[in-house]
Every structure is written in C-alpha cells, then in structure tokens.
C-alpha atoms as one frame of an Amber mdcrd trajectory, in Angstrom:
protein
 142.995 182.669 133.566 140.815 182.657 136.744 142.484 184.267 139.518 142.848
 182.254 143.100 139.850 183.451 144.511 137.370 181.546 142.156 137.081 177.677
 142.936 134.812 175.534 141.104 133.438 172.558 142.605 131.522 169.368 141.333
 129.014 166.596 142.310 128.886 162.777 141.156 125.705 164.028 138.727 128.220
 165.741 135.093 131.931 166.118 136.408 132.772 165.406 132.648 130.789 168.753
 132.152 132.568 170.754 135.371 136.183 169.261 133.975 135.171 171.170 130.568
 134.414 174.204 132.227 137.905 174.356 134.161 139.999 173.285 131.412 137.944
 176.132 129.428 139.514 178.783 132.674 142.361 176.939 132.777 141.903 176.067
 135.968 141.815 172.914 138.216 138.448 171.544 139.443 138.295 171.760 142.985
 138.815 168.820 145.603 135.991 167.841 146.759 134.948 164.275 147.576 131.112
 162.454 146.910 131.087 159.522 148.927 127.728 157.592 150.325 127.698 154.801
 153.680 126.288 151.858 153.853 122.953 153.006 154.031 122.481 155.005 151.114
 123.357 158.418 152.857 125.732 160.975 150.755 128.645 162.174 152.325 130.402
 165.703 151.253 133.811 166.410 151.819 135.686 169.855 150.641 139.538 168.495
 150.348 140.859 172.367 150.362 140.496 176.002 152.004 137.767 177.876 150.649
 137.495 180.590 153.301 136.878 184.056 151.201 136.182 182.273 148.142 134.143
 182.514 145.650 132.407 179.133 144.929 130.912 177.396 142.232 129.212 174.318
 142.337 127.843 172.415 139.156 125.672 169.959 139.485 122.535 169.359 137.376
 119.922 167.885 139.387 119.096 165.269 136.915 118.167 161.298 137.104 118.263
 160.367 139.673 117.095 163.643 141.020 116.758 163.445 144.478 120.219 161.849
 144.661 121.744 164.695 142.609 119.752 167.729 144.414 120.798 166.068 148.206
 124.131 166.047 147.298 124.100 169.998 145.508 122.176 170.848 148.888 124.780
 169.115 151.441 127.996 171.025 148.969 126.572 174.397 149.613 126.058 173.391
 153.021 129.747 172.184 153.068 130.996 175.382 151.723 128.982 178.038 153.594
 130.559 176.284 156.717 133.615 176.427 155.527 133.447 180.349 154.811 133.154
 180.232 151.291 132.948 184.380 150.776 130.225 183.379 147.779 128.390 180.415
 146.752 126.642 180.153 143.372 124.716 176.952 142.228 125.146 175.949 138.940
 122.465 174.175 137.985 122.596 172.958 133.938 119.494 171.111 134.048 116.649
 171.979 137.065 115.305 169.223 138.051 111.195 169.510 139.299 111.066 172.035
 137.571 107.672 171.015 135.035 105.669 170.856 139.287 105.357 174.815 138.933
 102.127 175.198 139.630  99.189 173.578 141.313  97.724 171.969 138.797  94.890
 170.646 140.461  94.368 170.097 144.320  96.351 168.731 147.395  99.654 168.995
 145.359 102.658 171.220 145.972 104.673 173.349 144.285 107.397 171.284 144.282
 109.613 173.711 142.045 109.301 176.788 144.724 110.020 174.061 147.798 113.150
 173.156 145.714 114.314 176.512 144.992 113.062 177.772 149.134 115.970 174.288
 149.923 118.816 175.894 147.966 118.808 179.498 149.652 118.126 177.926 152.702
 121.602 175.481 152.298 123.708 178.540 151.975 123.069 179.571 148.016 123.390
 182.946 147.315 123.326 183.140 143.174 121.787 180.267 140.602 122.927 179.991
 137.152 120.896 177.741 134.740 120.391 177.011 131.086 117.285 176.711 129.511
 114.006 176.486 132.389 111.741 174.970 131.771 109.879 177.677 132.550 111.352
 181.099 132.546 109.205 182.114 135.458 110.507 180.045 137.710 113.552 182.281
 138.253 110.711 184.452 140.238 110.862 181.523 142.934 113.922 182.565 144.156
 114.469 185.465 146.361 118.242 185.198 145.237 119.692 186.255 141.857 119.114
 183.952 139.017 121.201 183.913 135.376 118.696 181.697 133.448 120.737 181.323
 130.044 119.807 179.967 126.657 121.156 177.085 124.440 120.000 178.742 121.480
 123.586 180.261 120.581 125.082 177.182 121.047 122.287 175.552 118.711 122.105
 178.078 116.146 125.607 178.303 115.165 125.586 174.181 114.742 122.225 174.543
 112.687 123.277 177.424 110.015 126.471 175.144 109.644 124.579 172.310 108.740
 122.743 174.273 105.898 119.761 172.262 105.709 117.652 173.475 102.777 113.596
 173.990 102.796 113.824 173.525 106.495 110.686 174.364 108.627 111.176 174.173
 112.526 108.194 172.684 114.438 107.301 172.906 117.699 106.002 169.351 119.287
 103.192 171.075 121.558 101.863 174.674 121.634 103.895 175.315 124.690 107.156
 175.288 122.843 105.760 176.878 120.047 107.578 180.443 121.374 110.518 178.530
 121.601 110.116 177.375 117.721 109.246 180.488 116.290 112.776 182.235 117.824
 114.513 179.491 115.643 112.595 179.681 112.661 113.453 183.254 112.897 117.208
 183.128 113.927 117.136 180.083 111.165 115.444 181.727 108.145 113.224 178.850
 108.301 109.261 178.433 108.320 106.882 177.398 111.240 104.710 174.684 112.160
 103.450 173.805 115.424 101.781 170.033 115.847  98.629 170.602 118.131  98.632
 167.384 120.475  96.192 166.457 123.946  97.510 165.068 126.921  96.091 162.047
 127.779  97.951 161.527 131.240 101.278 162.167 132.780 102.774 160.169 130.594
 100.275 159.840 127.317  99.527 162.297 124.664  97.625 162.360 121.274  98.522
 163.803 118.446  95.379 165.832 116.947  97.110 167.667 113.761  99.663 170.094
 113.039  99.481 173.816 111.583 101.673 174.293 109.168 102.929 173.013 105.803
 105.679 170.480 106.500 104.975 168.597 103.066 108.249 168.520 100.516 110.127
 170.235 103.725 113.080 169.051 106.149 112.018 169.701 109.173 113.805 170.767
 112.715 111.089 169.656 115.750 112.759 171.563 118.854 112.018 171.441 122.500
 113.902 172.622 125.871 114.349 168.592 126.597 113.976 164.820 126.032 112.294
 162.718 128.927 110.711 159.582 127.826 110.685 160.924 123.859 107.135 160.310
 123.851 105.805 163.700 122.997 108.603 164.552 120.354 108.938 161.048 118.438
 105.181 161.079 118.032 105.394 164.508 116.781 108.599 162.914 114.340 105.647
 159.998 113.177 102.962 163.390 112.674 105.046 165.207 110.476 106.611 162.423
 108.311 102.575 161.214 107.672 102.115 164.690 106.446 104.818 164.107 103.910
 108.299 165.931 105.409 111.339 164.971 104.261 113.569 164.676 106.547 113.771
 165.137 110.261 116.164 166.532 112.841 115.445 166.726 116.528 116.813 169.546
 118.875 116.351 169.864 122.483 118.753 170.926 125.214 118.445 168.730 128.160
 118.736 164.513 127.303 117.023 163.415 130.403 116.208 160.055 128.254 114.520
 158.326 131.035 112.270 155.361 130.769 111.442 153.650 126.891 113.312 157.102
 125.281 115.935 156.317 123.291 114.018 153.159 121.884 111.394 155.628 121.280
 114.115 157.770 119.101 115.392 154.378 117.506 112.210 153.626 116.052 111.711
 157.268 114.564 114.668 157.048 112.528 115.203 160.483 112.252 118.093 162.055
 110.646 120.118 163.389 113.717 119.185 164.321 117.084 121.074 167.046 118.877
 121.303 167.580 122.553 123.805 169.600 124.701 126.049 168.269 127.290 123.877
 169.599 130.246 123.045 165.945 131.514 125.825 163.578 131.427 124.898 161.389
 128.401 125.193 157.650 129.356 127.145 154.706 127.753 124.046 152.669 126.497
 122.750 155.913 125.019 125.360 156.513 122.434 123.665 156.746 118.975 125.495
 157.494 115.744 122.442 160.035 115.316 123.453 161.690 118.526 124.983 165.041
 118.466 125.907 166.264 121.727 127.225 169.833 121.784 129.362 171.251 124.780
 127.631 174.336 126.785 130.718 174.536 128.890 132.475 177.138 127.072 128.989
 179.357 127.718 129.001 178.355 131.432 132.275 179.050 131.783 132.202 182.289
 130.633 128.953 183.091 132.828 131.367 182.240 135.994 134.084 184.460 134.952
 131.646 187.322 134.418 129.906 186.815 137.712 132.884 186.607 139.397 133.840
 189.804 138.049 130.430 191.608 138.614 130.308 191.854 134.712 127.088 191.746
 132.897 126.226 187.915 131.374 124.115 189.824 128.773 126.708 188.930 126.310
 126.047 185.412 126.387 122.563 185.609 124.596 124.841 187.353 121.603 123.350
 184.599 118.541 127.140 185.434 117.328 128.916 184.194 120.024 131.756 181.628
 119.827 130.185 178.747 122.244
C-alpha cells in the first residue's frame, strides 16, 4: 500500500485507466473536479490538501487533444499552487508527438512547444508508454520514464501460441519495433515497404519477407485512422498469409478507423488501455489489455526513488 504522501490525480481524458491504477495501490483516486463554463473554458478544482505531496496526474493527451493537454496543463498548474512537494505527469499516450521535426518550412515543432508547456505549468517528472519517438524524451529538460508495452504484449502473444507466425512491420519506421518481437516471439520478419502519398494517403509498394503459408502479427506503436496498417493487413493476405493479428499500443481510432479494421477482417486486434476505448468501438476482435498494473508500479518506484528498470523485465507480471 501507498503511503499518505502519494496522491494520484485524474483528468476527464481515461479515469477508467487512473481508477485501475489506484485500485492496483490500493489506494483512492484523488478529488479533483473537471468542470468547463458556458463557453467552452475548463475549469480545475483540487477537492483536498496536497501541500508536501507527491502528485500524480494521468491524463493521456488524446482525442480531442487540445481539450485533454489544457486540462493536464491547468492540473499541474492547480497543484504546484497548491504546494504539491512533487508533480509528475503521466502521460499514457503523447499527444503531437508524430510534429517532431521540421519537416519542411514555416512549421513548428509542435512536440518540443508541448513538452516547453508542461515544465513551464509546474511539471517536474513525465512518465509515458510507448513514444512515438524515443527521442522526444530529449525535449524535456525534466526527467522522463518513457516505458514499453512490449511486456504487457509479449506475455498475451506467447499465450496465444500462434504457430508459423511472422511479425511484420507496416512501414520501415516500425520495422525496429517488429524485429524486437519477432525476436522476443521466436517468430520471423517481414517489413511491407509503403510511400506516403499525403498526410493522410499511403501506397503500398511490396513487402520483404515471406509471409506466404504464415500467420502473421503486423505491429505498430498505434492506430489513428487504420489506414497505414489495414492496407498493410490487404498486402500481406494478397501475398498469401494465413491469418492476421494486429498489435499496436495506443487506439487513437480517429476518423474512418475502425470501419477500416471491419473491412480487414482480421483475426484479432490488440490494443492496450492507454486511450479510453469508446462505446461504438467495441469489436468482438478487440483485445484491450490493461497497462495499469505497469504504471502503477512505475509510481510506486518513483515515489520511492527506486529504479523503473525493472519494468522493461519481458518476465514481468503486467
């Protein structure tokens, strides 16, 4: 049990998640109120003492994003000025995080102004699953856990014991991502080679590998609009797989995406509980998986200056 000093506090954007987290520490959540006026403004309220605390705040900045990441930035703001002793953002799922870069010109980097708005609301530690890229932790000039869904995922996948399974990465950049998996998995490794077209297009030129005969696991760190993954699904089945499991840890499923994973009628698709999964999503091919038990152990050992190190243990009961 988590002793008095430790509060953990949520926003409107995966309580469900925060309320698995506490009941993990046998804890309460803290009080806290999310209320917005009239005119769309949001409205923080901390319902208990927090002076010499150490807080916690989850709150993936998911759809709708700027909604989510307003009200993260106003509860860190609300706790610093309350005299919180600590305050660590828990962020499942970073939102703006794919605008790392300038891409091309007159565009920010709206990833580093995101990160530059947290320190400057009062946080003083982020903990986050899965980047969606690992070097954005170097935007912050505050400590960063970045953890991995992979234990969480690999214990579900050797249970399933899928046989001639080859894991396949949708686009060269997640092919690093696949080839950890095929390793941890025994399985083989095929990458599909696709072009962007636009922000929202791609084409899918071939992929390297032999997926013929095989099941095959496509994996990615999330789901947005599904366009890039079930047209990967489509690639591989033409080339004569058998059957096929999707794997990705954050379901943003914005926009045409779960029609998108309706019409690739793939075996199961498994997501983790990062993003608060919506009604109208539920799919009897959905497999959500809790990361709460991994989060919540993450607190405890930052609140106990302990090293999180553990927590990338493949063995690991999450």
């Amino acid at each position: 049990m988590a002793d008095a000093t430790l509060k953990i506090f949520s926003g409107s954007a995966n309580r469900p998640l925060a309320e698995r987290i506490c009941a993990h520490l046998k804890m309460r959540l803290g009080d806290a109120r999310v209320e917005r006026f009239a005119d769309g403004e949001v409205r923080i309220k901390v319902d208990e003492d927090v002076r010499g605390t150490d807080a916690f705040v989850v709150q993936p900045t998911s759809p709708p994003v700027n909604d989510h990441l307003m009200e993260l930035l106003l509860m860190i703001d609300a706790l610093r000025r309350a005299s919180a002793d600590r305050i660590t953002a828990v962020i499942p799922y970073f939102g703006y995080a794919r605008q790392d870069r300038k891409d091309e010109g007159r565009v920010p980097i709206s990833a580093k102004l995101v990160a530059n708005m947290l320190v400057s609301a009062g946080a003083q530690r982020v903990l986050a699953i899965d980047l969606h890229a690992a070097q954005l932790q170097g935007f912050f000039d505050i400590p960063v856990d970045h953890l991995y869904g992979s234990p969480v995922f690999s214990r579900y996948l050797r249970n399933l014991r899928i046989p001639d399974l080859t894991v396949v990465a949708p686009d060269v950049g997640s092919s690093k991502l696949a080839r950890g998996y095929s390793k941890r998995l025994g399985a083989g490794l095929a990458i599909v080679d696709k072009r962007r077209l636009d922000d929202k297009e791609t084409e899918i030129l071939t992929v390297i590998g032999d997926v013929k005969g095989r099941n095959v696991l496509l994996i990615d760190d999330m789901i947005s609009t599904g366009g890039s993954i079930t047209k990967a699904a489509h690639a591989v089945r033409d080339m004569g797989a058998r059957d096929v499991y999707i794997a990705a840890t954050h379901p943003v499923m914005c926009g045409p995406a779960m029609s998108r994973l309706d019409e690739a009628q793939v075996q199961r698709v498994i997501v983790t509980d990062t993003i608060a999964i919506a009604d109208g999503h539920r799919r009897k091919y959905l497999e959500v998986l809790s990361v709460a038990r991994m989060l919540g152990e993450a607190i405890l050992r930052i609140h106990h200056a302990e090293s999180v190190s553990r927590l990338f243990d493949e063995d690991a009961e999450y």
